[in-house]
N, C-alpha and C positions, 0 to 999 in steps of 0.2 A: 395354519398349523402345517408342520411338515406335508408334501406333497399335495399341499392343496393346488398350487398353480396348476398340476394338471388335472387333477380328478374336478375341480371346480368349475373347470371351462364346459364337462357337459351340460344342454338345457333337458327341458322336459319335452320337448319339440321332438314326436316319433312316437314317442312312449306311449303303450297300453295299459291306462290307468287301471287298477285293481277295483272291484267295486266292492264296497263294503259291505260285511252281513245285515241280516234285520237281527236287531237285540230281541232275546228272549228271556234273557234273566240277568239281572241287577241289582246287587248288594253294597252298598256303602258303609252300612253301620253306622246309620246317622240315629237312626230309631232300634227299637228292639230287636233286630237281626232276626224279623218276624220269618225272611225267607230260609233261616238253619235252624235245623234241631242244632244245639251243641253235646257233643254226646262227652268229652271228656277235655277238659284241661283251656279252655279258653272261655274268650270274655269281655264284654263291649270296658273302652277306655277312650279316655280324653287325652290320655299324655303322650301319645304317637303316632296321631291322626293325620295322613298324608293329605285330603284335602277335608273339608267341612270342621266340625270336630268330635268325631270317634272313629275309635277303627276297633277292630278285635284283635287282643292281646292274647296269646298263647304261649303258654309259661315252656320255661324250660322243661324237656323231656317228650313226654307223647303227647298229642291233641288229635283231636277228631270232631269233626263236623259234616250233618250232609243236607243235603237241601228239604225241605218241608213238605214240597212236591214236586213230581217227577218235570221235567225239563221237555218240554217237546224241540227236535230236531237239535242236537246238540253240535254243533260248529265248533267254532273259534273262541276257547276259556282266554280269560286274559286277566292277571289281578296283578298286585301289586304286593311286596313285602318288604320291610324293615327291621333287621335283628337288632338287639336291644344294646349289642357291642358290637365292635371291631372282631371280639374273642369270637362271637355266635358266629357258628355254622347249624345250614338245617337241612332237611329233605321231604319234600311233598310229596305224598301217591297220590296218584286223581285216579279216581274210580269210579264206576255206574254200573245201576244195576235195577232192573226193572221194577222189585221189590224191596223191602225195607223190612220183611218178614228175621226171623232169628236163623233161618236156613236160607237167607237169602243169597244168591252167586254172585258177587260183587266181581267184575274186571276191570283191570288195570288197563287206563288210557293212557295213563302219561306221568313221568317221575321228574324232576324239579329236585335238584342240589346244587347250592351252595356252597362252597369253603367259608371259613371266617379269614375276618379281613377289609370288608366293607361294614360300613352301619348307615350308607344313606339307601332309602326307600330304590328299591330294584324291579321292572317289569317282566313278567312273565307270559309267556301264550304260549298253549298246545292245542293243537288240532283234533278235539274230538271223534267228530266225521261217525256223529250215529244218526240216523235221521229216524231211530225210534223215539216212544218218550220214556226218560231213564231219568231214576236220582243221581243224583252229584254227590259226590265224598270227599273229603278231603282228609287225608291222614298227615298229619305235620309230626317230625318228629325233628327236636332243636337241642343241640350241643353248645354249654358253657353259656345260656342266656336264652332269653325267651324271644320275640318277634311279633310283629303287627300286621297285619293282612289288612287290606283296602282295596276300596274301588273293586268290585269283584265286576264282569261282566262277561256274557256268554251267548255268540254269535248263532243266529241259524247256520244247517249246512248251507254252503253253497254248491249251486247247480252243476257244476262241474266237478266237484268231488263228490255228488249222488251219480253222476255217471260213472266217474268211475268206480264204485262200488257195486254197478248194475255190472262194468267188465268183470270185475271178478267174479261175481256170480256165475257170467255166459260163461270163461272160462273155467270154471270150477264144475258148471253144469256140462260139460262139454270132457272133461274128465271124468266125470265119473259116469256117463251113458257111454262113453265110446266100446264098454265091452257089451253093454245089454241091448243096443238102440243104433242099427246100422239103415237109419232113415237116412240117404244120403241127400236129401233135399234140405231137411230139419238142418242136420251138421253142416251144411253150406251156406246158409243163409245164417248162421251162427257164426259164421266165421268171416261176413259180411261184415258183420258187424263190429267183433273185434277189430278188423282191417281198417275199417271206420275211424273206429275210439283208441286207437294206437296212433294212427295220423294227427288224428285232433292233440293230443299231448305234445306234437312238433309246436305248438305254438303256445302252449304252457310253459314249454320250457324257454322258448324263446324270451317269453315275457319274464321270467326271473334272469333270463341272462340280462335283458335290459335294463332292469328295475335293481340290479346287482350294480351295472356300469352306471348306474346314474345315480345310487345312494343319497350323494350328496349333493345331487345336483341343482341348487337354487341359489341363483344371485344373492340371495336377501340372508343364506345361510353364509355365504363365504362372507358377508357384509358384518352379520351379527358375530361371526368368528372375530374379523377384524376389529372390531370395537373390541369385542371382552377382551384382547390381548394388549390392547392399547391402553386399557387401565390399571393393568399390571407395569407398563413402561415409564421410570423416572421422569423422563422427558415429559410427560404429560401433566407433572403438576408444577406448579410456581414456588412450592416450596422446594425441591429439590433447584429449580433455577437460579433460583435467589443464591443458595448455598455455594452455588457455583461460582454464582458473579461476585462471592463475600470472596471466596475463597481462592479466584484469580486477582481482585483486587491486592492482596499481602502476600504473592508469590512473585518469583522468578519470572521470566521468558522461557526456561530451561523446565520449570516447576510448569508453567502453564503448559506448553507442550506436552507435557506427562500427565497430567489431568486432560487436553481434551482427547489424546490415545485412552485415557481409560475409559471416557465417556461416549467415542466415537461410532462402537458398536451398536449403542442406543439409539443414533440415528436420528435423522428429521421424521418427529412421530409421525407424519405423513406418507414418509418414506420406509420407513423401519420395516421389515418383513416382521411375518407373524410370529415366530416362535423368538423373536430377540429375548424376551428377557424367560420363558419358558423353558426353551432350547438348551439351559445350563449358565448362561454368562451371569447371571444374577449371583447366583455361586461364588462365580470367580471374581468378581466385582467388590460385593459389600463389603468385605472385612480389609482387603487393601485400599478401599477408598476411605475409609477410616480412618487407618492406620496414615495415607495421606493428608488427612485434615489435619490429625494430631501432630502431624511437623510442620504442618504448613504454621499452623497457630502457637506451634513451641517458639517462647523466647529468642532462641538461638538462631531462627530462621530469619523473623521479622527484623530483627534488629542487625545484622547481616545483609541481609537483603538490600535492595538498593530500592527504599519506601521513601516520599515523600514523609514529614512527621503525620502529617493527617491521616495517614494509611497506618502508620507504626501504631497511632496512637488508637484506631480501629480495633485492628488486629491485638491489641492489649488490653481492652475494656469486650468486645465480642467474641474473642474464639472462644471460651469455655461454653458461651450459651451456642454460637453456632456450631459447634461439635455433638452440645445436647439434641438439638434441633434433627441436627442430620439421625444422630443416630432415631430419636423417636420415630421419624419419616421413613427411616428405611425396617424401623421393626413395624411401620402401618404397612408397608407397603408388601413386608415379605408374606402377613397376612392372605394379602390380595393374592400375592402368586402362588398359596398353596392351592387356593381357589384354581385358578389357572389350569396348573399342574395338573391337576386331576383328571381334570376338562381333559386336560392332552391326552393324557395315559389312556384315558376313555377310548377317546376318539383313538387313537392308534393301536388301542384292543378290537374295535368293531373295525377299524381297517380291514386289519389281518385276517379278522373273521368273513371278510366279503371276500379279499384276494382269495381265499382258500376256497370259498363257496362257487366262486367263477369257476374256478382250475378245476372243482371237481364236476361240476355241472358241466362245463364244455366238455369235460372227456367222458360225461353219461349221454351227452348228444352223440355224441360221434361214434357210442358205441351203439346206440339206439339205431342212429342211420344203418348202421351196420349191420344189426341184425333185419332189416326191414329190405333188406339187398340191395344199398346204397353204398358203393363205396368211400371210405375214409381220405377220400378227398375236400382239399380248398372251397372247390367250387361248389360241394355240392354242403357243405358247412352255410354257405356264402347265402346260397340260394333258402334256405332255413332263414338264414336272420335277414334278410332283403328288406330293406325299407319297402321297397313295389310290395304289395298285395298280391296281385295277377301272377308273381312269381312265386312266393308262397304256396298260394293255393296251387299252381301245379306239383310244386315236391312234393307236398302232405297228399294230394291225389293218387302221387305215384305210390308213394309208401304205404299208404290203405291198398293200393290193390294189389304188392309186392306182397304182402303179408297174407290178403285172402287167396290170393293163389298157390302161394307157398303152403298153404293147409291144405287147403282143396286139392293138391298135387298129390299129397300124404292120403289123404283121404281115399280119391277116386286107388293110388297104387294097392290101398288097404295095407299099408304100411302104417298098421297103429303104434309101434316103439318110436319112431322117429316123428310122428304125427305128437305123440304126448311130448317129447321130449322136447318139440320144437312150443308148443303149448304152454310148458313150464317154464318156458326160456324168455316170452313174450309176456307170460303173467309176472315174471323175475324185472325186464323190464319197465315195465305198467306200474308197479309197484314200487319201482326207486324214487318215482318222482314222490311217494311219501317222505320218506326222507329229507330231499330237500328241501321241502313247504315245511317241515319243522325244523332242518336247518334257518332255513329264512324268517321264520317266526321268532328266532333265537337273534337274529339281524334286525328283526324289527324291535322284538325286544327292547334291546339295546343303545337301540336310533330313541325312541321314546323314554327310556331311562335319562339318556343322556340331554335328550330336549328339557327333560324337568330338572338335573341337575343345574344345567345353566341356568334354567331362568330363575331357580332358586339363590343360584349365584347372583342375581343382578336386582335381589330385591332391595330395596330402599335398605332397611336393616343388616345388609351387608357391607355397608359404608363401611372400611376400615378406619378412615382418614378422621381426625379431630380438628385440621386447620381447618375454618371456612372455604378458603380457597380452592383448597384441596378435595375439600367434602364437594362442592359445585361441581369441582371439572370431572370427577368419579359420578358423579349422576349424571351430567350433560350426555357422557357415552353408554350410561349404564339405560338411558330413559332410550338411545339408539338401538342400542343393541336390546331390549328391550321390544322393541316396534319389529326390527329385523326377524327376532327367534319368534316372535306370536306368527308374522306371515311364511314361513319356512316350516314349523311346525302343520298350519293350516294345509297347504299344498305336501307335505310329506304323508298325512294321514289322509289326505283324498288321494296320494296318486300308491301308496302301498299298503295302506292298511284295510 
């Protein structure tokens, strides 16, 4: 697909793989959805079930649901949903709340909306990041059609997001003593620490910038790409060959020339680039190659023509059936490339969503450096993302102790205005990288939505094709690409999710 030649030359070679949470809670809806109360508007079903067979249907309007017991260490939500149209849009609150009493304080973790517009099964994850134990909620609320929620699951925190929850604590703790608790030992060994856990996030961020640059980076994805696009491409079945060779048989020199220019874009399927028939030419193709066949096979052509009678007499008993032929083939085949299509539009939606997440991530680093007293410089960008280690760890050293001295400086002056203001500026921050981890969550998303779309595209049951032939050569690449998305898939969920 468009720009894969370069994005697909990165390997995973460098990369610091993401390790994955411990699962603490898991709903499928296979059985009585023992793990929710359902409080209003939903309901186990068989008729929208993304894997096994049920999921819960929740009707148009409000629904709500919350877990049966409280969740210890709440991570990484991640589920799955399917509106009932194209028409349906919806909107999730995720919520927790320690108790389930009638006066209970319910807070909002995280909001999930939709447009309508899509009706295939769509993934979600939001970063809870409690490490108390708390119920689960979920408030659904669905415009013009109802929706199916599946596969629910829900990560521990991880150990790097309880640190930094411990920083905003020191931070938070470290404001509000500064006017009653002038221990200047306490406050500096507090700010040790901060200095610390502000360093250690240079290599957090690092890692999503990597794991940004390499999205798609597996051989085996650019492989299974190649395939699904090659079963979209005429050229790939014998029935469209055949048609060709019927159909320069009772032509011109003048006429065959002008069919292999209309065919020429299609390529040697070996050779063909990825978006050939994707890209738009399919478009611009079917309906004048049509309208080709039906002169090529009009009386007035063959009999004109300069045909052997054996060819005349072809073209006089065969074109009506091979004009039928063509066209049935190209209405199997336009099938295949709305499949295709979509796949594209995907993939060139999560593009943009990564280009954008780079561009704003590199310019949160560089202001990070910045405030740590690192100038906005090349080199010292350079020295952050370093393959070396040994180079690394001396930036992130500097920057921890650029930051506890810059308090400490405020401190010992007893300059509290400029001591808080410089405090809220580093908690300000500490805190962006929230942001991105559920931008990137909205990336991974995405990546997995799109893994399931494909390999639902390439199920057996997807065959367009009616000829034999045709049905073979559409499985031969669909059983490839097939093999290619399971091992891409595999290595995509160990090295980001």
């Amino acid at each position: 697909m468009r720009r894969f030649s370069v994005i697909l030359l990165c390997l995973f070679s460098g990369i610091a793989f993401a390790k994955p949470g411990e699962l603490v809670f898991s709903s499928d809806f296979e059985q009585d959805a023992h793990q929710w109360n359902i409080l209003a508007g939903c309901q186990r079903s068989s008729e929208m079930a993304r894997t096994g067979a049920s999921s819960l249907f929740c009707q148009d309007g409000s629904s709500s649901l919350v877990s049966r017991y409280p969740v210890s260490e709440l991570g990484l939500l991640e589920f799955w949903v399917k509106p009932q149209s194209a028409f349906a849009s919806y909107r999730i609150n995720i919520l927790t709340s320690s108790s389930v009493a009638l006066d209970a304080q319910w807070q909002q973790v995280g909001l999930i909306e939709a447009p309508a517009g899509n009706e295939a099964y769509m993934a979600h994850r939001v970063s809870i990041d409690d490490p108390g134990r708390k119920y689960l909620r979920l408030d659904i609320e669905s415009l013009h059609g109802g929706l199916a929620l599946d596969d629910v699951t829900l990560d521990r925190i991880l150990l790097d997001t309880a640190l930094q929850k411990n920083e905003q604590k020191i931070i938070s703790g470290i404001l509000d003593k500064l006017q009653t608790n002038k221990n200047y030992q306490l406050q500096s060994e507090s700010f040790r620490t901060i200095g610390k856990n502000y360093a250690a996030q240079l290599e957090s961020q690092r890692q999503y910038l990597e794991y940004a640059n390499a999205i798609y980076s597996t051989i085996t994805f650019a492989l299974a790409s190649s395939e699904r696009n090659k079963m979209s491409n005429p050229m790939a079945y014998a029935s469209f060959r055949t048609i060709l060779a019927d159909t320069k048989r009772v032509t011109s020199p003048l006429q065959q020339a002008r069919l292999n220019s209309m065919v020429k874009p299609f390529g040697d399927l070996t050779t063909a680039t990825l978006t050939v028939v994707s890209g738009g030419l399919y478009a611009a193709f079917a309906e004048p190659f049509k309208s080709f066949l039906a002169t090529a096979f009009d009386k007035s052509n063959y009999e004109n023509a300069d045909l052997n009678r054996k060819d005349r007499k072809f073209a006089e008993e065969n074109g009506l059936k091979i004009y039928e032929q063509a066209e049935k083939f190209l209405n199997e085949l336009e099938k295949e490339l709305v499949q295709v299509s979509a796949l594209e539009n995907d993939l060139q939606s999560m593009l943009k969503m990564v280009e954008v997440f780079r561009k704003d991530l590199d310019k949160h680093l560089r202001d990070y450096l910045q405030h740590a007293g690192l100038a906005r410089t090349q080199e010292n960008y350079s020295r952050v993302m370093s393959k070396d280690e040994s180079i690394r760890a001396l930036v992130i050293n500097e920057v921890g102790e650029n930051v506890t001295t810059k308090a400490q400086g405020y401190l010992a002056a007893n300059d509290n205005t400029q001591l808080i203001q410089y405090m809220l500026k580093t908690s300000e921050q500490l805190e962006g990288m929230q942001e991105f981890k559920e931008r990137f969550n909205q990336i991974t998303s995405s990546a997995i939505t799109f893994y399931d779309r494909f390999e639902r595209s390439v199920a057996p049951d997807q065959n367009p094709f009616t000829d034999a032939k045709d049905k073979a050569a559409w499985e031969q690449h669909a059983q490839k690409a097939r093999s290619y998305i399971k091992q891409s898939k595999e290595a995509f969920s160990k090295a980001y999710m």
